[in-house]
Residue, then its C-alpha position, 0 to 999 in steps of 0.5 A: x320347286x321353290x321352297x316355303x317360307x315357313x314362318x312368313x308362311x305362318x304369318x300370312x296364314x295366320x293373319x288371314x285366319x285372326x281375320x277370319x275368326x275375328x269375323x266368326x267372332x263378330x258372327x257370334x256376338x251377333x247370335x248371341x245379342x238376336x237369339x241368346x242361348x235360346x231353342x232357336x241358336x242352339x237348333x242351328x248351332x246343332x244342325x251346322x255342326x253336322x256338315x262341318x263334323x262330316x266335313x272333318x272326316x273327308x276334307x282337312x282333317x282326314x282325307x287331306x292329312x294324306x293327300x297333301x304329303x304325297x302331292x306335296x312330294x309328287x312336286x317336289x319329284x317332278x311327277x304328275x302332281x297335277x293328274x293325281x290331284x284330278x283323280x282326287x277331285x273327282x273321286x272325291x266328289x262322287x262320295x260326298x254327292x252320295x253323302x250328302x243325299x243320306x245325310x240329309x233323308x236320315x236328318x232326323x237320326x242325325x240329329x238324335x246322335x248329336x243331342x238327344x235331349x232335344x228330344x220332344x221338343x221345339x228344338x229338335x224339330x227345328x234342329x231336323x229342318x235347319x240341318x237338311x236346308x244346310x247339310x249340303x255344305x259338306x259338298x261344297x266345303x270338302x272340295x274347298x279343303x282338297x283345292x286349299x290343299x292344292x294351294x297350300x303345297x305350292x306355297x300359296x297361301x293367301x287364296x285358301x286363307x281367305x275362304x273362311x273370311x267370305x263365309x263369316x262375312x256371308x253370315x255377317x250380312x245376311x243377319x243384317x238382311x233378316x233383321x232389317x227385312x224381318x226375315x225369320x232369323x233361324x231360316x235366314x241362317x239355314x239358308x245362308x250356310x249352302x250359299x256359303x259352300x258355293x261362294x267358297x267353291x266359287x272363288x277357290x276354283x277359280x284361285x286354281x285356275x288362275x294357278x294353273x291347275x285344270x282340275x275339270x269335273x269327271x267320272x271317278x276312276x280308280x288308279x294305284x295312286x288313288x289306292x294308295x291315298x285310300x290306304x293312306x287316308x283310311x285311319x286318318x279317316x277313322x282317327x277323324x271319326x274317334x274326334x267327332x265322337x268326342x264331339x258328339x258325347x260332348x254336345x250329347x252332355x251338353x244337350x241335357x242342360x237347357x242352354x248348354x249347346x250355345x254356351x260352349x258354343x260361344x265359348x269354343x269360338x273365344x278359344x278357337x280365335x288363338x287356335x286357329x290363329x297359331x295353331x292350324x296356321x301352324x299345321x297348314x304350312x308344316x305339312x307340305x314343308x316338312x313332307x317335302x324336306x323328307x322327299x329331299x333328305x333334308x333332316x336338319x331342315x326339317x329339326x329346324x322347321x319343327x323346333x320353330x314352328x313349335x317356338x312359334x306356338x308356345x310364344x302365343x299360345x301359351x299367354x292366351x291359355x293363361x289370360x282364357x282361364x284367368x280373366x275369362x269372366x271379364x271376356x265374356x261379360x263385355x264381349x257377349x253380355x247383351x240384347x238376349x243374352x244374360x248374366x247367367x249366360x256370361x257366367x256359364x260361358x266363362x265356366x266352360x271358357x276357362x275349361x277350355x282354355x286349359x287345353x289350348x297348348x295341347x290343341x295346338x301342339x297336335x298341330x304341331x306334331x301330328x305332321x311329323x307323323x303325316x309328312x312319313x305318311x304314317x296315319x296308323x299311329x296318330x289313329x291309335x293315339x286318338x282311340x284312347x284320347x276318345x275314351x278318356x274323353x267319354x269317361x270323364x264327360x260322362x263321369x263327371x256331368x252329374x257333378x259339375x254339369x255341362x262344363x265335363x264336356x269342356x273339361x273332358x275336351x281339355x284332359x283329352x287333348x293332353x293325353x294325345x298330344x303326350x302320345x304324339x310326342x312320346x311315339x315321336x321319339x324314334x323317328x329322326x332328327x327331323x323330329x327332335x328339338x333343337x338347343x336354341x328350343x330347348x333354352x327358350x321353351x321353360x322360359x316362355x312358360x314362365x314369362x306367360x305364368x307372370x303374365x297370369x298373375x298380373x292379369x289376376x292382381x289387375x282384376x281387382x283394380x280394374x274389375x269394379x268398371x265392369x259393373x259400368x256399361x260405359x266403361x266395360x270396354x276400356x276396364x278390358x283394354x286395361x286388363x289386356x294391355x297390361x298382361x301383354x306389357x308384363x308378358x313382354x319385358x318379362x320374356x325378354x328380361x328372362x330370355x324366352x324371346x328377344x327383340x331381334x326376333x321380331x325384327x325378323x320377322x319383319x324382315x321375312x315380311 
């Protein structure tokens, strides 16, 4: 097989997903200016968290951490990758079917699980008829995840990539329909979301196709290969669940505070925009590489891999953290700040932004080292390490909300995420020199986090040059360019006067462009 270019490989996954979260960004910015924060946003924003909850336990966040190592090294050994992949599909399939008809009829409990302080009021009963018109989704979308996986181990990347660009587009144009048909927008929403889960199924099918991969709809059997996937998936599956649990006490926080769901909502779509950018490019690519340089013993290959791939997300990821808890005020305020939404729903935003951003190195390093874990297909260890990031999440949630409010479901997602991501590593330790990083990371990762601390505080003494042009409509935008221009410019010589980076570095990547 042809191997993976593994930086090239994150660029264009990584570009294709900036494009994709720019477009839920922009989803979002228009929520927030026709519905604010108000009982319409937050019942949908319920009842589309659920199909993409479930989404998470049989598609990319389970079912595909195990799937994809063992296709991935099926091709690499000349195997019926092909046979096994349709096995999948199909068994697949005849789960979420049955899922699908119980989640929705038991809509109503589901809701209740997911935010109990709606109970009572318009916002439940809107939040039961949204999520049973979408719910259906979670069909759809699971089977876009296996065939992404498909791709994803033949190096081809784009075509997945590009799905959650059409979904963000779907929902772009049909709040415009709405608006100018005036069309109920709560419902045009709701009926957008399955509409969505066709289209994606729709094009990746047919990227598959045109990869040469036959994989027809058929009756579900059980084969040693499909047992072997289930015992292989089972705690990824559970590890999923203890994550949806975090989730669920979080929105559970949220949804005693009137508003609260659409604010950290909002401000869950700002940190995920680097997340997604750096971080689950990171992972996408990671897996099959790295579970196919095990398969051909290739452990400097995969030091190297890992080392730079983890390089790669600290270099971005880290000044992102930083200008998220430093200028989140300034972000919200000109991106959302307007129409139905307030100056109050800015504050809160940037409260539960900031929070967020403290986490954001951790989420991303999960990307990172969770494949080591799947490429060996060892599923137990991660399941174990996320059962005690649950419970140190639901305490402070819990703990902390009659102090400090909604913003303990943000914290608590933050200080939970670090504990993980302090497991992972430490549980790494005894698996190879496939997981050890190398000397050129070892020089460059303190000087990265140093470059990005000097970034921080110029963007702080910045603030107060440039903050009083927030309080002008007109120049709200440029006072951000200004802000944001002169944290990467201080970021930029300061890394590259310290060492964290150098300008040969890029020209490298253009190259591998």
């Amino acid at each position: 097989m042809k191997p993976i270019s593994l930086i090239r490989s994150i660029m264009v996954v990584g570009g294709w997903t900036l494009l994709s979260r720019g477009a839920g960004f922009a989803r979002d910015v228009l929520m927030a200016a026709y519905l604010g924060a108000g009982p319409v946003a937050e019942a949908f924003l319920i009842a589309f968290s659920l199909p993409n909850m479930f989404r998470r336990f049989f598609a990319e966040g389970a079912f595909n951490m195990a799937f994809v190592p063992m296709f991935a090294k099926k091709l690499e050994a000349g195997e019926d990758a092909q046979g096994f992949a349709r096995d999948a599909f199909n068994g697949l399939t005849g789960i979420l079917i049955l899922v699908s008809l119980i989640g929705t009829l038991a809509m109503p409990w589901l809701v209740w699980a997911m935010a109990s302080g709606f109970q009572g009021d318009e916002r439940f009963t809107l939040a039961v008829l949204y999520g049973r018109i979408g719910f259906s989704y979670i069909l759809f979308i699971s089977l876009v995840a296996l065939l992404s996986g498909v791709l994803n181990a033949y190096g081809r990347f784009t075509e997945a990539s590009f799905v959650p660009v059409l979904m963000n587009l779907m929902f772009i144009a049909a709040m415009f329909a709405a608006d100018y048909q005036g069309w109920d927008m709560g419902l045009t929403l709701a009926w957008t979301v399955p509409l969505t889960g066709i289209a994606q199924l729709a094009f990746t099918w047919i990227s598959a196709r045109r990869a040469g991969f036959r994989l027809a709809p058929g009756l579900p059997r059980m084969t040693p290969e499909l047992r072997r996937l289930l015992v292989i998936a089972a705690p990824a599956v559970l590890a999923g669940g203890v994550v949806q649990i975090n989730l669920i006490v979080g929105r559970q926080v949220a949804s005693f505070t009137e508003g609260a769901v659409a604010w950290l909502s909002y401000a869950d779509r700002l940190y995920q925009l680097p997340l997604g950018v750096v971080g689950i490019a990171i992972g996408t690519v990671l897996l099959p590489d790295l579970s196919r340089r095990l398969r051909a013993g290739d452990a400097a290959g995969g030091q190297a891999s890992f080392s730079r791939s983890t390089e790669f997300a600290l270099i971005l990821t880290l000044p992102a953290a930083v200008a998220l808890v430093v200028i989140a005020q300034p972000l919200c305020d000109v991106l959302f700040e307007r129409g139905a939404f307030g100056p109050q729903d800015t504050a809160n935003t940037a409260m539960a932004l900031a929070a967020y951003g403290l986490g954001l190195p951790a989420f991303v390093f999960q990307k990172v080292l969770q494949p080591i874990y799947y490429a060996r297909e060892d599923t137990r260890r991660p399941f174990n390490y996320a059962v005690t990031s649950m419970l140190v999440n639901a305490a402070i949630a819990i703990g902390l909300m009659p102090l400090i409010g909604f913003v303990a479901a943000a914290l608590a997602t933050s200080v939970s995420a670090w504990v993980m991501v302090w497991q992972l590593w430490r549980g790494s330790r005894n698996l190879g020199l496939a997981a050890e990083f190398d000397a050129r990371f070892r020089h460059r990762g303190p000087r990265i986090l140093l470059a990005s601390l000097g970034m921080g505080v110029t963007l702080w003494l910045m603030s107060y040059f440039v903050g009083p042009s927030f309080d002008v409509r007109g120049w709200r935008f440029l006072g951000l360019a200004v802000l944001v221009a002169s944290g990467l410019a201080s970021y930029g010589l300061l890394g590259i006067a310290i060492g964290a980076f150098r300008l040969a570095d890029f020209k490298a990547l253009r190259r591998q462009r």
